[in-house]
N, C-alpha and C positions, 0 to 999 in steps of 0.2 A: 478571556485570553489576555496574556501579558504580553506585552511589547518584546519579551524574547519567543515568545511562542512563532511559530512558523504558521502560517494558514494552511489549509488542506482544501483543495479541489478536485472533483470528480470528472472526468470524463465519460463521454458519452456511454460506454461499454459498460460503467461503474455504476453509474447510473441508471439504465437499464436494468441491469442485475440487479439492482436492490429494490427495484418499483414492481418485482412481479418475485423477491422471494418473499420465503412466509417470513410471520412476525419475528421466529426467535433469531433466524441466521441475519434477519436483517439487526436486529436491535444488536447482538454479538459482532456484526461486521463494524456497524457506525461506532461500537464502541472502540477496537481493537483499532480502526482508523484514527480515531482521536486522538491514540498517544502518539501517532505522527508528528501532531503538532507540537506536542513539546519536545521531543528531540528524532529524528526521523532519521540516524547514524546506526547502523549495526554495532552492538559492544555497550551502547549508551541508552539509556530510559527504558522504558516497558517496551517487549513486545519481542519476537523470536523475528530480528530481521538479519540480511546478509545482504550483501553487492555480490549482482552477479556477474558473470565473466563474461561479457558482451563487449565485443572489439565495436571500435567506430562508431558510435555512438555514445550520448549524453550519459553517464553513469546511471544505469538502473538499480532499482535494488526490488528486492522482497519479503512481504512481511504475510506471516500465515496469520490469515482473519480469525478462522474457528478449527474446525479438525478437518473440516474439507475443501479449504479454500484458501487459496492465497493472494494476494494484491499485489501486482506491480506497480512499482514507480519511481519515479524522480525527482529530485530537489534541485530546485532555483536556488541555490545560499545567498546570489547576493538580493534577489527578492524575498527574501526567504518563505517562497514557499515550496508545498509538494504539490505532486501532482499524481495523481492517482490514474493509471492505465487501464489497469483492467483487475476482475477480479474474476478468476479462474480455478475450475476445481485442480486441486493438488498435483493430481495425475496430470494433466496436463499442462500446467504450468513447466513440473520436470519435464515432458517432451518437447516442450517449444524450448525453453530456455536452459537444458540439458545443466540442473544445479542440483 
């Protein structure tokens, strides 16, 4: 990790999720998480992310893991870290956060 890299943290929900799926969605999730750390901005570094449109609240964004799942989260910039919410199959992610 370079001193410009962001850290990445997992929350409980994230957490969870990855201690009980199988080996390959886990290995493909921690990877597609990793490019978080180097730039975790829609537009920039690896990875299919976007801000979603969520009033009143801390900017969220999300980033699709594998072909069935997506990660919410948020970035600290001036800590720079993220922080990882949840990690939800696709379909649902669209009906909670209607993106």
């Amino acid at each position: 990790m370079s001193e410009d890299d962001y850290a990445v943290f997992l929350a409980d929900q994230p957490r969870e999720f990855l201690s009980v799926a199988n080996e390959k969605t886990t290995r493909i999730c921690m990877e597609k998480l990793g490019y978080l750390s180097e730039n975790p901005y829609p537009g920039r570094g690896r990875g299919d992310k976007e801000k979603l449109p969520i009033d009143g609240r801390r900017d969220r964004f999300r980033m699709h893991v594998s072909r069935t799942y997506t990660a919410i989260y948020t970035v600290l910039k001036n800590e720079k870290e993220v922080r990882v919410l949840e990690i939800l199959p696709i379909d649902d992610a669209y009906k909670r956060y209607g993106f």
